[in-house]
C-alpha positions, -999 to 999 in steps of 0.1 A, spaced: 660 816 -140 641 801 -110 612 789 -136 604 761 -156 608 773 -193 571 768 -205 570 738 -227 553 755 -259 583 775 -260 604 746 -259 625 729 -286 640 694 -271 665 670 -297 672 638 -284 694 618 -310 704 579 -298 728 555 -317 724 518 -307 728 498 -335 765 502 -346 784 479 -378 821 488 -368 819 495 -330 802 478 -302 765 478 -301 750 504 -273 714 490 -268 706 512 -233 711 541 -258 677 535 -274 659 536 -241 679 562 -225 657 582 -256 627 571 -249 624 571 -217 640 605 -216 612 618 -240 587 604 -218 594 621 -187 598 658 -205 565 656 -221 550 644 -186 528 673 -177 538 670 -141 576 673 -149 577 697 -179 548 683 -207 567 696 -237 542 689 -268 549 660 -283 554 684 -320 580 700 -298 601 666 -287 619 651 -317 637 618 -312 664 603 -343 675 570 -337 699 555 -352 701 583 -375 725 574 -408 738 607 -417 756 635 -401 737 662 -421 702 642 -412 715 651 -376 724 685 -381 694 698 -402 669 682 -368 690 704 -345 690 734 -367 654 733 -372 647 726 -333 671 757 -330 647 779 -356 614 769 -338 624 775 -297 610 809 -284 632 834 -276 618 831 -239 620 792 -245 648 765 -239 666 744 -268 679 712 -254 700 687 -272 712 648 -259 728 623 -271 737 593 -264 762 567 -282 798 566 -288 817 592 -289 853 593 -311 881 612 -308 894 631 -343 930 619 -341 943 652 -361 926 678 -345 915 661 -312 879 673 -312 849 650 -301 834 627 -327 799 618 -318 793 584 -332 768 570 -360 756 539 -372 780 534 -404 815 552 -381 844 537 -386 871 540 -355 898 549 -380 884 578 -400 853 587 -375 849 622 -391 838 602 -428 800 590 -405 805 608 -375 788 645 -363 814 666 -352 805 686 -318 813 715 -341 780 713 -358 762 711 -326 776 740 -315 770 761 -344 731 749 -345 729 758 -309 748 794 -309 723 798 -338 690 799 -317 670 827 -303 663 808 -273 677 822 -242 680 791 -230 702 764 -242 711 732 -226 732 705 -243 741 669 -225 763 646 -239 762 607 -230 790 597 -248 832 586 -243 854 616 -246 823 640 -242 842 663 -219 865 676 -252 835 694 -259 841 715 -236 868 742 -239 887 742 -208 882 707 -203 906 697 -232 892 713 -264 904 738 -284 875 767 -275 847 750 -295 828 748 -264 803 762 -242 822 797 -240 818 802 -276 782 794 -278 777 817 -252 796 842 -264 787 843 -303 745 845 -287 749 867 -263 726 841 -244 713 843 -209 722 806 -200 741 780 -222 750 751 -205 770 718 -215 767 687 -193 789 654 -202 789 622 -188 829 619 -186 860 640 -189 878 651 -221 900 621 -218 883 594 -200 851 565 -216 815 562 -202 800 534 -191 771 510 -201 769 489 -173 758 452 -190 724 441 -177 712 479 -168 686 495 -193 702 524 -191 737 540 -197 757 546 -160 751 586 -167 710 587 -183 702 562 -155 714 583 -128 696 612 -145 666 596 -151 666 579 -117 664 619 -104 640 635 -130 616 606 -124 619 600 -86 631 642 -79 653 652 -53 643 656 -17 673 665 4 679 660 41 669 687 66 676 716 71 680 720 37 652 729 19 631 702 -10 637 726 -43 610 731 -68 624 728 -95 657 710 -108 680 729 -124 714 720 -142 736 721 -113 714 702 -91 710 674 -115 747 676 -121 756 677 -85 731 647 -75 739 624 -108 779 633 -98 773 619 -62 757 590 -75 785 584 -98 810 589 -76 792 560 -55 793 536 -77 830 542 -90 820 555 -125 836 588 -146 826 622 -130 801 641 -149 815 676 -158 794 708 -161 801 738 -182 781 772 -179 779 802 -188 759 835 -171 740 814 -149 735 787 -173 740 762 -145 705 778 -131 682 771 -159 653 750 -142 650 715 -164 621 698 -147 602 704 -116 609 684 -90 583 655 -86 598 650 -47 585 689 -38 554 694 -24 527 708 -44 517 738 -26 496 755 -56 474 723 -68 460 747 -91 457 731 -125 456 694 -112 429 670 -118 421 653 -82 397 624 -86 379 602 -50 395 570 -37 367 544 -40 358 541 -4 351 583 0 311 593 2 308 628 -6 277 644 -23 300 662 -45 333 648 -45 323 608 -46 334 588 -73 340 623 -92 367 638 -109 375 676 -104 402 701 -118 414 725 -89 411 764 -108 427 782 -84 445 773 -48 464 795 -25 469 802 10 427 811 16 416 781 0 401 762 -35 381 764 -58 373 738 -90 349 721 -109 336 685 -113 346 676 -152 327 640 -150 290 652 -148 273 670 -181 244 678 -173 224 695 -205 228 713 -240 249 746 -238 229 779 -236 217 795 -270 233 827 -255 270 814 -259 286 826 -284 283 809 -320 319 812 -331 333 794 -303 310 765 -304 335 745 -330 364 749 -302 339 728 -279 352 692 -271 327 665 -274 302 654 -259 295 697 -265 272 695 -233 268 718 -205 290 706 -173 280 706 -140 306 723 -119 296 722 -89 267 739 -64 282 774 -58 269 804 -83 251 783 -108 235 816 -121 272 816 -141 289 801 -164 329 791 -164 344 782 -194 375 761 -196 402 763 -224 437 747 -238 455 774 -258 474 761 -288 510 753 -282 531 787 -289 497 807 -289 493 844 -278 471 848 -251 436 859 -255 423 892 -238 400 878 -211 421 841 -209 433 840 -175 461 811 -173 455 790 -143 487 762 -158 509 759 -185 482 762 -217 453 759 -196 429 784 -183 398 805 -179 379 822 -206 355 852 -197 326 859 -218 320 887 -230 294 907 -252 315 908 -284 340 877 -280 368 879 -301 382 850 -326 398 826 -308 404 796 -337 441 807 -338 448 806 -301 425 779 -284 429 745 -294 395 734 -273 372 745 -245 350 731 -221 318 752 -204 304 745 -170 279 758 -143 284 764 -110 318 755 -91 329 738 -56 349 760 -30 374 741 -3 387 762 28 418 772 33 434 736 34 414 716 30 420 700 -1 456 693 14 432 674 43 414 654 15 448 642 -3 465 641 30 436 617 37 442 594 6 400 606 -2 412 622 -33 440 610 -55 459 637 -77 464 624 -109 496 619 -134 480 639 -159 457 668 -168 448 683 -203 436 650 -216 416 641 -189 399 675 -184 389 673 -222 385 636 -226 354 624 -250 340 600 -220 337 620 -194 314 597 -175 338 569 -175 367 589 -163 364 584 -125 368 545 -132 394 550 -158 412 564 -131 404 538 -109 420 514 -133 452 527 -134 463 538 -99 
């Protein structure tokens, strides 16, 4: 389970509860959401589609909760991830003992009358295809969700073992018996700032032991329970089930980025090059032997009356020709973003995530249901076998935060100092 789940496939819930009438107010709660969201749809961490991320805050009823999760659940791919968070209070049922988690309207005496009992999420999640399931829970008392650390068997195990699943995992912020913390002054909760802290910053341990690529539950659990433990806060516990601890959340931002393929490089101000200067380029392919991209800031004429009329609606303004680059401009390349959750098209070869290659061919199939948009360009740039790693190594080109919109953006000719502005 060594890979990222790919984000089209995803289904990710995050639920936050700030603004409370009988309990103490939780205002980090709100931004541990948002800023949570913000890093799984980053395209460099995960990029889960924004359709594919839903956020409740300060949702009012227990069913509104519930029916979010279930449909979340419906939508992930069997070969996708469902992840559900949330942050808030959490209550303790005093007749049964089971977790509570909070709502706006719960009252501390009768918290099961407002309140979403982990029950529910556990049914919603044992309910979905996905093979993946990850649930994290910010909250007081979130370790009762979890059967053998205090429940009554309502946990992890029996998600797992009503789905059959290849990984469920449940990750709380304290034990079954035991609060969390909102340290006051911090925009964060004790727990989502420790986490966000490593999804945003990644992990990069000391030698010998080697930078991960990815990181997966246990290593965010492990790292987050360190930090923790440093600062004299509640342990984070982890429940998992058939190597449910292994499921890849992110990649890690701290690894080195030994296949740029997919990544939009653009030149540092001060870097004269007749094809890279003040250009952007998206690297194709990258291995071992070397590069090869094209420039995606240059169009450079109409698009040849031999391309094929049925894709010409998929084109992304300006529809122009691009130039590419100065090697084999007797051919064309054409550049596409599948839609999210898409089959694959015959001749699409992926180069990352949604994005790829299209071939043309005599008789090109319909590709409205799959492609979302295209780009066409002639000729291409080539780099030896590291080279490119010279050039960023170098600071004379600059990889960029993000990819799909910039490859397809509207001003392409403005793009190099767009970059510019925001470095």
């Amino acid at each position: 389970m060594g890979d990222v789940t790919d984000p089209a496939l995803a289904q990710v819930v995050l639920i936050g509860v700030s603004a409370y009438r009988r309990l103490f107010e939780l205002p980090a709660a709100r931004r541990n959401v948002t800023d949570l969201r913000d890093l799984f749809q980053h395209e460099d961490l995960w990029g889960v589609p924004a359709d594919n991320c839903h956020v409740l805050l300060d949702p009012e009823s227990p069913a509104e909760v519930s029916r979010a999760i279930r449909r979340a659940a419906a939508a992930a791919g069997t070969d996708g991830m469902l992840l559900v968070y949330f942050a808030g209070h959490g209550l303790v049922d005093a007749d049964d003992g089971n977790l509570i988690l909070g709502l706006p309207g719960c009252d501390p005496e009768v918290p099961y009358e407002r309140g979403v009992p982990y029950d529910w999420i556990r049914r919603a999640v044992a309910d979905t295809r996905a093979r993946r399931r990850v649930v994290i829970l910010d909250c007081c008392y979130s370790g009762r969700a979890g059967s053998e650390l205090g429940g009554d068997g309502s946990g992890t195990d029996a998600v797992a073992d009503k789905a059959e699943t290849e990984g469920t995992c449940l990750l709380v912020s304290a034990p079954a018996n035991r609060p969390a913390m909102a340290p006051r002054g911090e925009p964060h909760t004790a727990f989502t700032g420790e986490l966000i802290r490593l999804l945003r910053d990644g992990l990069r341990p000391p030698p010998p032991e080697a930078t991960p690529p990815t990181l997966t539950v246990h290593t965010v659990w492990r790292t987050v329970r360190r930090a923790m433990l440093r600062r004299g806060f509640e342990r984070p516990e982890l429940r998992a089930r058939d190597s449910g601890a292994e499921i890849s959340l992110v990649h890690n931002p701290a690894a080195p980025r030994h296949n740029l393929a997919g990544s939009v490089l653009y030149a540092a101000p001060w870097f004269v090059d007749e094809d890279l200067g003040q250009r952007a380029i998206l690297v194709l392919r990258h291995n071992q032997t070397g590069g090869l991209g094209v420039c995606i800031t240059r169009p450079d004429g109409d698009i040849p009356e031999a391309f094929p009329e049925a894709w010409r609606p998929l084109l992304r303004n300006p529809a122009m020709l691009f130039h590419g680059g100065p090697v084999a401009r007797d051919g064309y390349i054409v550049v596409a973003l599948l839609r999210a959750g898409a089959a694959k098209p015959l001749r699409f070869t992926p180069v990352r995530d949604r994005l790829g290659t299209l071939a043309l061919s005599a008789v090109p199939e319909d590709l409205a249901g799959a492609v979302d948009t295209m780009r066409v360009f002639v000729g291409y740039l080539g780099w030896r076998a590291g080279e490119l790693e010279e050039f960023l190594d170098r600071g004379a080109l600059i990889a960029s935060r993000h990819t799909a919109r910039q490859v397809f953006t509207e001003r392409p000719g403005e793009l190099w100092q767009s970059l510019q502005a925001v470095r």
